[in-house]
N, C-alpha and C positions, 0 to 999 in steps of 0.2 A: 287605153286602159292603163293606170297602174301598179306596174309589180311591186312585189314587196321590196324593200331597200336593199340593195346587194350589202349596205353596212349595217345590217340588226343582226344585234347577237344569234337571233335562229336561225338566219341566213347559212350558218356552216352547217347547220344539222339539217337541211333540206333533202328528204328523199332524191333518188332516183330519177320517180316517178311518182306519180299524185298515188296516195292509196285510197282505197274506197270507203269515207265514207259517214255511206247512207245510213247506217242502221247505228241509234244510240244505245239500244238494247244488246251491248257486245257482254257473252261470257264474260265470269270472273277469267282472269288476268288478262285480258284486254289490254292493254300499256297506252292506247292510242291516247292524247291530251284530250282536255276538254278545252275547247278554244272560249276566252273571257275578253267580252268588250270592256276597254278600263276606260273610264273617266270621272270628271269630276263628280264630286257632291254622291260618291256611290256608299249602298248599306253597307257593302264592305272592303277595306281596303285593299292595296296589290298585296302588302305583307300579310294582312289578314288568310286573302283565300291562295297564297302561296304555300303558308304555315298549316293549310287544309288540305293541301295536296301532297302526295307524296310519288316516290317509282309507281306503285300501283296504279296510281290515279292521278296523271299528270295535268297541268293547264300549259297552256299556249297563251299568252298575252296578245292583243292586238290593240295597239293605240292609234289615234286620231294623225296621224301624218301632218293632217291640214291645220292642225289646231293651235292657237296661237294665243298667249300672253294668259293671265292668273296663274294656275301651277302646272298648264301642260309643261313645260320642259322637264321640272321636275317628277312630275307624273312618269316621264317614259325614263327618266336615268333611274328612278324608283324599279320599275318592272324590270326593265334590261340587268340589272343588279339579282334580281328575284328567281327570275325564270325567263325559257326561249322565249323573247319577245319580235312583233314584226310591228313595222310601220306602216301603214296604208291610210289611205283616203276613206274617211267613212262615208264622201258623198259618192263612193264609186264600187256602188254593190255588184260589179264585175272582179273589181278587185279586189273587195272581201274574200267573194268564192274562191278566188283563185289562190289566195291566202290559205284557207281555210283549210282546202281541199291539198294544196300543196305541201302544207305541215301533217297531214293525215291528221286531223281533229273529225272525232267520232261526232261531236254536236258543237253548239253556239251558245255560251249562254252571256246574264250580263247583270252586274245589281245597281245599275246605272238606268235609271227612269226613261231619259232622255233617250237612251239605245235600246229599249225593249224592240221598239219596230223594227230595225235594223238586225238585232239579234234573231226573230221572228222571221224577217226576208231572210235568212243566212240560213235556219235552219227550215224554210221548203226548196231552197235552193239543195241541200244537201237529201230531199227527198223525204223530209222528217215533218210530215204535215203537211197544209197547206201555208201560203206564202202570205196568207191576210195575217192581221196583226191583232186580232181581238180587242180592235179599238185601242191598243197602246197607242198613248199621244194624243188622240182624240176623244177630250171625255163628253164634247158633244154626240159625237158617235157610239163609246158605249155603253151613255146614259140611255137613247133611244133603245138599243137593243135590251138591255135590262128591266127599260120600261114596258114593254113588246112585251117581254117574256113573264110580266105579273111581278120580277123578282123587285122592284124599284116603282113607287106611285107618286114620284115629286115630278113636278113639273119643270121642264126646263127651257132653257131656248137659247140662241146665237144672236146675239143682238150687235149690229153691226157700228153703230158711234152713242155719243151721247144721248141722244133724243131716243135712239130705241129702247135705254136701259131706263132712261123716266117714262116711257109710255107703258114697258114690261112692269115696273114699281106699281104704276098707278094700276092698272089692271088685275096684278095678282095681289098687290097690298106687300109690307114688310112683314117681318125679315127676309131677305134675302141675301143669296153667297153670290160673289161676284170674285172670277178669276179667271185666269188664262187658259185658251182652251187645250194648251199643251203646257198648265202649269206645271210646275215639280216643288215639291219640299215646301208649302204652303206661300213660294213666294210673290209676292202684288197678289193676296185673296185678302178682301174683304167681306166679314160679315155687316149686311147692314140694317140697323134694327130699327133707327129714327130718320126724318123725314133730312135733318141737319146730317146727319152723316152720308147720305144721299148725295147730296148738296157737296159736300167734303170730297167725294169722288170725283163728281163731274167738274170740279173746279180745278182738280189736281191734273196738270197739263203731262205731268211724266204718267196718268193714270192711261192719259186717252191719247194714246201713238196713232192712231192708226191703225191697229188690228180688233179683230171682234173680237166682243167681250162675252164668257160661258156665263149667264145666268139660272140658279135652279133656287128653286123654293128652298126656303130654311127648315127644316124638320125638327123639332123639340124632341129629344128620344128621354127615357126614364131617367130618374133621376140616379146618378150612384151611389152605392150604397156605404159610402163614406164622405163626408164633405170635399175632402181634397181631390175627388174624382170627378171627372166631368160626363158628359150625359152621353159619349159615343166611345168605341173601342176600335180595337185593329184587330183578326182574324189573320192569324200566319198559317197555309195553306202546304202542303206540301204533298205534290201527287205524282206518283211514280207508278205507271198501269204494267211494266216490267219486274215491277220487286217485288216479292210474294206477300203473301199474307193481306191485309184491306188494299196496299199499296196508299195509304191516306195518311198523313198527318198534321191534325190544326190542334192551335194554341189559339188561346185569347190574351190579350196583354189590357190594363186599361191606360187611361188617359188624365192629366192632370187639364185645369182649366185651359182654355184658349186666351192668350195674350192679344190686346187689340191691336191690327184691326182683324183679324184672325191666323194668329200664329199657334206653332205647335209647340207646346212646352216642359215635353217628355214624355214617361212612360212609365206603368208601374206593371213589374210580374212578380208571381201571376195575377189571373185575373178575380178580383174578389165578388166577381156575381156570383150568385144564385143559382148551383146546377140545371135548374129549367131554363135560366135566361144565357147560360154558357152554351145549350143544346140548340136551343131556339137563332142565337146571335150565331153560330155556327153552320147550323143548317142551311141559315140565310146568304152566308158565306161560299157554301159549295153552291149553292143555287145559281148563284150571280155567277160563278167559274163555268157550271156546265152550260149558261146559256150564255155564254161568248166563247165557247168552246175550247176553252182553254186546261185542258186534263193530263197537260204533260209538264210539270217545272217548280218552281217554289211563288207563289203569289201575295199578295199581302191585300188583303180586303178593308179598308176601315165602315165601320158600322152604326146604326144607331139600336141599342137593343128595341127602345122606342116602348110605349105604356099596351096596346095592343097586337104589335107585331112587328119586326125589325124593319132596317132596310139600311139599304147601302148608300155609303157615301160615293165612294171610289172605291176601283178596284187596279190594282199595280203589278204587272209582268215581272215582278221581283221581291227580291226578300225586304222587310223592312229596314229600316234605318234604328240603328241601335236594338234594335234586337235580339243579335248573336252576341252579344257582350252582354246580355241581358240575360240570358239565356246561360253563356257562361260560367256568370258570376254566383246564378240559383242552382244552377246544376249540375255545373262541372261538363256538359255536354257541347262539342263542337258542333255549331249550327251551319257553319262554312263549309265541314266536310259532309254534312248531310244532304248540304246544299246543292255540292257538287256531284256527290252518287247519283243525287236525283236528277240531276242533269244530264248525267251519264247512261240513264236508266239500268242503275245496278242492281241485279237480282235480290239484292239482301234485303231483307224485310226492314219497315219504316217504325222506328217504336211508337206501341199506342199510344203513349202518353207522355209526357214529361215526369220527371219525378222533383218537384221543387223541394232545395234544402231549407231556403231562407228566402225570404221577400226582398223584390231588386227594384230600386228607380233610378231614372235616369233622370235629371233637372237640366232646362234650358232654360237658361235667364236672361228673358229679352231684353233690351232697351227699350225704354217709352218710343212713341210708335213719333212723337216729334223730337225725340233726341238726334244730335249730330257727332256731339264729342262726348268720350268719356273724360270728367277732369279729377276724379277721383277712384281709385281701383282698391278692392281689397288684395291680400298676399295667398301664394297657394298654400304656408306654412297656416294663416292663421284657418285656411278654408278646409286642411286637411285635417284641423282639431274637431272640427264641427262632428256632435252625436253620430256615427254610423256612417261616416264618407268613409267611401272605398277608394274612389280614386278622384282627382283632379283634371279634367280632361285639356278643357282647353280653359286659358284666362285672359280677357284682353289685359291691357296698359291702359294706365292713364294718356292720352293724348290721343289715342287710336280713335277713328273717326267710325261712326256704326246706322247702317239702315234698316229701319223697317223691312224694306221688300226684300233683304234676302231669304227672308223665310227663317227655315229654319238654325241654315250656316249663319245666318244674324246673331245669333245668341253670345252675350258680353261674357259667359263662363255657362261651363257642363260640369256635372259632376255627376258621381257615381254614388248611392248610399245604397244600405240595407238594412232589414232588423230581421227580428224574429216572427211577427205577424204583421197583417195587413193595416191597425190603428198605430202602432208603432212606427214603420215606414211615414205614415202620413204624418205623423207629427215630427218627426226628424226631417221630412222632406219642406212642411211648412215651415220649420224650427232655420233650415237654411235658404230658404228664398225670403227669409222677415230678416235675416243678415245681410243679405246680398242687397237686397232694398234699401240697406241703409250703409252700408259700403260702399255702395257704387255711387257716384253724383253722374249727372248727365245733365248737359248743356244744347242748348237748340243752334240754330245759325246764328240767332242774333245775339247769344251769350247768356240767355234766361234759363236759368232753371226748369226743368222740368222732370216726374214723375210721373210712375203709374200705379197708385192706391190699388186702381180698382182688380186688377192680376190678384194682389194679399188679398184684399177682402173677399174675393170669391174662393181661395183654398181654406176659407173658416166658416164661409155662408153658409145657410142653409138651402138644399139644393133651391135653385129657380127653373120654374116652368118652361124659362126659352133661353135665348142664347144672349138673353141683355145682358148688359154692364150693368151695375147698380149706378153708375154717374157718368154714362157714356158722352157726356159733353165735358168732362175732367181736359182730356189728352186726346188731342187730334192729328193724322199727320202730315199735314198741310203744312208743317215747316219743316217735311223732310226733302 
């Protein structure tokens, strides 16, 4: 087994002796940390939920030991800077515990997709539950549980190489989403709506490694009730059965369209449905929690409100991505620190509601899905003039090399706007991805030009019944 590094900065503040503990529901002043798995690609950062903690309510860092090359190194001089950090082996859930339990951290938690499971084994290891994962990681698994439980009626299956995901096609018919069964952040998902992009998959040799591919039926859900909105939502969850009053609190956020071949491409708060269809998409939401048992943490549900009755996309052991800066920026309210009470399970009551000042989105502006190089970039001066940007998040270079599969972390720039109501937003939101469109060039392997129309034309379309492209033979990404 092991121990934590005799050189991490928590290493001198190590008890004694291990303190106990089992119970998350500690009195106010409690001092004990909340222990937080860091890794990449998480909703929020180490500075983030450092800047959420404070003496009251402390964290413990635990980084990946074993983990090696993109920004782990940085990651840990990040946290060791921030707060008591240790180093451990995330494959050596002995030595988690013993971490854990060694820093006297009251619970586990983690906004990192990829660690829900681990976060989950760490807190029945500490007595806090049981040690199953409510399917975190497995959305073969808790797509069946979901469907068991009536809350979910898509179809799904494990299909193990090429041939089984054209026998799945031909039997249940198109659309269908095809992605990893422990995908994260939308990345290698495919929506596939014609018989040619089918075809586009199975031909694409980085598509079919060698692991089984998660197929579930496509669902059409209702149309948004602005054009720039797409036909599903996300549901942020937050249950605390310690802190008085409902101990409940959900939001809805919506969604702008999906980039081919089904990327995520921000977020709009709040949500502009229809208080039936806010109740309805919510309800559907706890449903899908209570029946993977999941009533203790902060969760993130995406949804489709759907024309008869909702259903779930997925459902995630964590907060979402852009969210709390979302949440921030409309309300002035820290969602990191609510985050972390709730993980704490703090007595203090969860507020009913959000109180939005101003309409908030976030843009991710993908590359065409056969782009390789950017050879032309706009500036963060000229992007900071743009109607109602708040902030500039990330921007690539010209020269910077960009793929498809990363999902979401793929995005050639983010930004941040706002307005005063829900049509203003969208048009400031479309007003800067019709710029970005034409600032950015994107080149494939072989040096061709390429674009993606059909992203713009669907934030102006009139809603569509499914999840097609209007010219899904445009841009394919077979030259990724």
């Amino acid at each position: 087994m092991n121990a934590p590094r005799p050189d991490s900065p928590a290493s001198e503040a190590r008890p004694d002796r291990p303190v106990n503990a089992d119970r998350p529901d500690a009195p106010a002043g409690d001092r004990r940390p909340v222990a937080v798995l860091l890794g990449e690609r998480g909703s929020l950062s180490a500075a983030e939920i450092a800047t959420a903690a404070d003496p009251e309510l402390p964290v413990l860092f635990l980084t990946d030991a074993a983990a090696e090359g993109g920004d782990s190194a940085l990651l840990r001089q990040i946290a060791e800077a921030l707060a008591p950090t240790v180093r451990v082996d995330f494959a050596d859930l002995d030595a988690c515990t013993e971490a854990v339990r060694a820093f006297g951290a009251r619970t586990v938690a983690t906004f990192v997709d990829r660690l829900c499971p681990l976060a989950a084994a760490l807190r029945g290891r500490l007595g806090q539950g049981q040690p199953a994962d409510a399917g975190w990681g497995h959305k073969d698994a808790q797509r069946r549980t979901l469907t068991e439980a009536g809350v979910s009626r898509l179809r799904s299956a494990t299909v193990p190489d090429a041939a089984g995901l054209r026998a799945t096609a031909a039997d249940w018919g198109l659309p269908l989403v095809v992605k990893p069964v422990n995908g994260v952040a939308s990345a290698d998902t495919w929506l596939l709506n014609t018989p040619a992009e089918l075809d586009t998959l199975l031909h694409d040799p980085a598509a079919l490694t060698g692991a089984a591919m998660f197929v579930e039926e496509y669902l059409a859900g209702a149309p948004g009730p602005y054009p720039h909105l797409a036909d599903y939502v996300s549901v942020e969850v937050f249950r605390n059965p310690h802190a008085a009053g409902s101990g409940q609190l959900a939001f809805v956020t919506d969604r702008p369209p999906l980039a081919q071949p089904c990327r995520e491409t921000g977020l709009f708060a709040p949500s502009a449905l229809a208080p039936a269809a806010l109740d309805a998409v919510t309800a559907c939401a706890v449903a899908a929690l209570d029946a993977l048992g999941a009533r203790h943490g902060v969760f993130h549900v995406e949804a489709k409100p759907g024309r008869t009755r909702p259903d779930v996309i997925e459902v995630n052991g964590r907060l979402g991505g852009f969210v709390a800066r979302a949440v921030r920026y409309g309300t002035g309210l820290d969602l990191g620190r609510l985050a972390l009470e709730t993980a704490a399970g703090h007595p203090a009551a969860l507020p009913e509601r959000l109180d939005w000042q101003r309409c908030v989105a976030s843009l991710l502006f993908q590359p065409p899905p056969a782009a390789h190089t950017i050879t032309r970039a706009p500036g963060r001066r000229e992007l900071a003039r743009l109607p109602g940007v708040l902030a500039v998040d990330q921007l690539s270079v010209a020269g910077t090399e960009v793929a498809w599969r990363r999902g979401t972390s793929g995005a050639a720039a983010t930004l941040w706007l706002a307005a005063d109501d829900h049509a203003e937003l969208g048009r400031r939101f479309t007003e800067a991805a019709t710029f970005l469109g034409t600032a950015f060039e994107f080149r494939d392997r072989h040096g061709r030009l390429v674009a993606d129309p059909d992203w713009l034309d669907a934030l102006t379309a009139e809603p569509r019944p499914t999840g097609r492209h209007p010219h899904p033979e445009r841009t394919q990404p077979h030259d990724s």
